[in-house]
C-alpha positions as protocol buffer text, in pm:
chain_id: "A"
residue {
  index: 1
  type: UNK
  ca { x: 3972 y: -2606 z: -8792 }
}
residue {
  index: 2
  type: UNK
  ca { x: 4249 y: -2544 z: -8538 }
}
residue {
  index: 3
  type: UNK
  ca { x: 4025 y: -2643 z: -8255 }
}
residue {
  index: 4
  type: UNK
  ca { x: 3922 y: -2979 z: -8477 }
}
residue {
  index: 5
  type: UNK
  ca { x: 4282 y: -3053 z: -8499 }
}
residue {
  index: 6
  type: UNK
  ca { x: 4316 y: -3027 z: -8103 }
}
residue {
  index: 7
  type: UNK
  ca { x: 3920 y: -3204 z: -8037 }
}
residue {
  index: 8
  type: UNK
  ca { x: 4063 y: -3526 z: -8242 }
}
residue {
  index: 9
  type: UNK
  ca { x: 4380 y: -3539 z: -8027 }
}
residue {
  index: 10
  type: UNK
  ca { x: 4168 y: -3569 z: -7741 }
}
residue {
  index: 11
  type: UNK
  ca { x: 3829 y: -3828 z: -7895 }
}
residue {
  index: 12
  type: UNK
  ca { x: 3974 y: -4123 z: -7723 }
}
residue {
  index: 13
  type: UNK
  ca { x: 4046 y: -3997 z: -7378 }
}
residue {
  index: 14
  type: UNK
  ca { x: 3669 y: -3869 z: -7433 }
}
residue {
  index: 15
  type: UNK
  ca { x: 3514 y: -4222 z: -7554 }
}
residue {
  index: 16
  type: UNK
  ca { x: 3716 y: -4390 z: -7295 }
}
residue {
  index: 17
  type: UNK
  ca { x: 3553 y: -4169 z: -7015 }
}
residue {
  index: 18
  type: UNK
  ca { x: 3927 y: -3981 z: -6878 }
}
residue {
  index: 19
  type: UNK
  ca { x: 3800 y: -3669 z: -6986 }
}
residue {
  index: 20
  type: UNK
  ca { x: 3744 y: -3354 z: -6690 }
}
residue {
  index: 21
  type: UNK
  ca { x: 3349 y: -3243 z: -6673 }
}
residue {
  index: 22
  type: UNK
  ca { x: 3496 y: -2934 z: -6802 }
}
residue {
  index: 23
  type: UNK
  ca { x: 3666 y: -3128 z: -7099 }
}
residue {
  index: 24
  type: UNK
  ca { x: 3355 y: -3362 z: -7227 }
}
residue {
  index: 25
  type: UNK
  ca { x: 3104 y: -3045 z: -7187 }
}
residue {
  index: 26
  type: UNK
  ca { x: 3345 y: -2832 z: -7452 }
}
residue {
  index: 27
  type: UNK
  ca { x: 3349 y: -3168 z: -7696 }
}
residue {
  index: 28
  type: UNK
  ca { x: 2977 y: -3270 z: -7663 }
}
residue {
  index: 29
  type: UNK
  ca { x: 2956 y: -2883 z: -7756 }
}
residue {
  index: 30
  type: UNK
  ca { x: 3197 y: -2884 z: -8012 }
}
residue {
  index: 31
  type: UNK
  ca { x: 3075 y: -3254 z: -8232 }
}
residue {
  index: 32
  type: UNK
  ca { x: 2702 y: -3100 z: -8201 }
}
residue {
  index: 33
  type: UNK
  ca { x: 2780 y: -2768 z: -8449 }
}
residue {
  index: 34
  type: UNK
  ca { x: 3126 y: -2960 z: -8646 }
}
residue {
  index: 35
  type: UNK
  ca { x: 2998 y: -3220 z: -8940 }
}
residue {
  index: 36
  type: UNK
  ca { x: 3390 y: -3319 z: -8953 }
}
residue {
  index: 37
  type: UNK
  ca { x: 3410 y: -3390 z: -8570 }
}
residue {
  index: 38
  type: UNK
  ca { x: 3052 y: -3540 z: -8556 }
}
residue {
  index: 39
  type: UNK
  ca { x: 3206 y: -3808 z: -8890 }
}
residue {
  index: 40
  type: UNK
  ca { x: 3551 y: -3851 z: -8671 }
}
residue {
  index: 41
  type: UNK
  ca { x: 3354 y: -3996 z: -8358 }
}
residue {
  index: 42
  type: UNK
  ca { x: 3155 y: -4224 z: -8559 }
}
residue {
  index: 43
  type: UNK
  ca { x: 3520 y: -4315 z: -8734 }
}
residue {
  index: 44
  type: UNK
  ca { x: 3658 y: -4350 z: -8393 }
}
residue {
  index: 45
  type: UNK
  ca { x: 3395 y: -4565 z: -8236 }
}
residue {
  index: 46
  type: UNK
  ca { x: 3363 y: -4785 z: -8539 }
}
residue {
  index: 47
  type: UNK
  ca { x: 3763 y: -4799 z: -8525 }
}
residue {
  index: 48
  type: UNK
  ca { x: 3746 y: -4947 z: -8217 }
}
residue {
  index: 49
  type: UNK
  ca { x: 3420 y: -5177 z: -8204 }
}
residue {
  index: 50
  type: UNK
  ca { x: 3570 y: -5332 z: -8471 }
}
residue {
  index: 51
  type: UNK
  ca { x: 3930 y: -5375 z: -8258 }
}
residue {
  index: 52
  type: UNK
  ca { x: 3744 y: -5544 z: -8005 }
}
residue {
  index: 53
  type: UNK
  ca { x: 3592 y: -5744 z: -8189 }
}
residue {
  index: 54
  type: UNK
  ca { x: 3913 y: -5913 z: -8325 }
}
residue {
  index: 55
  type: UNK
  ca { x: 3994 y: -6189 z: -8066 }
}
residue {
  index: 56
  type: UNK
  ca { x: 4298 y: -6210 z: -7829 }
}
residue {
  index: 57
  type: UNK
  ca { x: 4541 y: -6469 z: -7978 }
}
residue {
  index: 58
  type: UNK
  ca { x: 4847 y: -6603 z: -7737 }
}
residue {
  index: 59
  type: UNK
  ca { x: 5167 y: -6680 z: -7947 }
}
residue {
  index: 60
  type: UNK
  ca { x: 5367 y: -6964 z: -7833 }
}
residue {
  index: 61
  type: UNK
  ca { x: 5764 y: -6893 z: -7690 }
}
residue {
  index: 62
  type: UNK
  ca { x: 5862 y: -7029 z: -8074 }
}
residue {
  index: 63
  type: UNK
  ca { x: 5639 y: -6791 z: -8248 }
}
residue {
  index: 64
  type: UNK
  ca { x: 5818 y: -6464 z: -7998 }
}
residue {
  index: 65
  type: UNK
  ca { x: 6183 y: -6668 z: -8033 }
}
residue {
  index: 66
  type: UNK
  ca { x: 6127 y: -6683 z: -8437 }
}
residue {
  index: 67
  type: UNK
  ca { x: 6007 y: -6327 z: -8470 }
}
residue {
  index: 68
  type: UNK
  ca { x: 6314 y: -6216 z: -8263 }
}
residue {
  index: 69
  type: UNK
  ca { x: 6519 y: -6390 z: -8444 }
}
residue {
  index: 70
  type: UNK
  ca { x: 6405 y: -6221 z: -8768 }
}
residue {
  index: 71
  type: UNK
  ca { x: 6444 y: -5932 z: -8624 }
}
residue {
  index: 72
  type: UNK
  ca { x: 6825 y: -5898 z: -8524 }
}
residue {
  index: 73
  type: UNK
  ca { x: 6877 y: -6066 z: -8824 }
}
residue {
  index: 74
  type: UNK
  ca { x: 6744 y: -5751 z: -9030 }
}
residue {
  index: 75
  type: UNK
  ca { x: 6848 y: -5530 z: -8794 }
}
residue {
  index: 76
  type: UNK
  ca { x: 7229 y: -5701 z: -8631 }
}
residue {
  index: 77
  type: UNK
  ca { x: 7287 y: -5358 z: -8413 }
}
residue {
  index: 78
  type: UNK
  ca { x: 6972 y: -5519 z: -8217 }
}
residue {
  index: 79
  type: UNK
  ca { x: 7169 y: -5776 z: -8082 }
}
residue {
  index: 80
  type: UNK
  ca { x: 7380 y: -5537 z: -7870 }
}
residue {
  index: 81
  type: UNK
  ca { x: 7137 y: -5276 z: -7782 }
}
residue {
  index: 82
  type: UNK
  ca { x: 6791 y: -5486 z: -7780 }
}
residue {
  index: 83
  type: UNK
  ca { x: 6591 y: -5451 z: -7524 }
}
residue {
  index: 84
  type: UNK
  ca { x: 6380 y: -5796 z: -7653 }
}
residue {
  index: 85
  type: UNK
  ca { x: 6546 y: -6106 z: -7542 }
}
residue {
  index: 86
  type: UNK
  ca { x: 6466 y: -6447 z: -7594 }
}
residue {
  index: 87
  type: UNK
  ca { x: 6224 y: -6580 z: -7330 }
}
């Protein structure tokens, strides 16, 4: 299960191609004998179909001032230390 734990860490940079030869050999190897692994890939990939699939939305400057806004408000230490400013 230890080497589960460590295989799931690692199922992105494999679906996103950044994995060594070495690397995507061992977890090809690994999902083909591990049911759990085999059900996290399908979670991952159907994780992020369905992220893509959600469209790209700009916010206007009022929607990023507002939000800031409601921020420091919560949170009035912000103000001094934030690293968000107005734009």
């Amino acid at each position: 299960m230890e080497k589960c734990k460590l295989l799931t860490r690692r199922l992105s940079l494999y679906l996103d191609g950044q994995c060594s030869e070495e690397e995507k050999e061992s977890i090809v190897k690994h999902i083909a004998a591990c049911k759990h692994c085999q059900d996290q890939l399908i979670l991952f990939r159907t994780s992020r179909l369905a992220l893509k699939s959600i469209p790209n939305l700009k916010l206007s400057t009022a929607f990023d001032n507002n939000l800031i806004d409601k921020l420091n408000h919560l949170d009035p230490s912000r103000n001094k230390h934030s690293n968000i400013a107005h734009r």
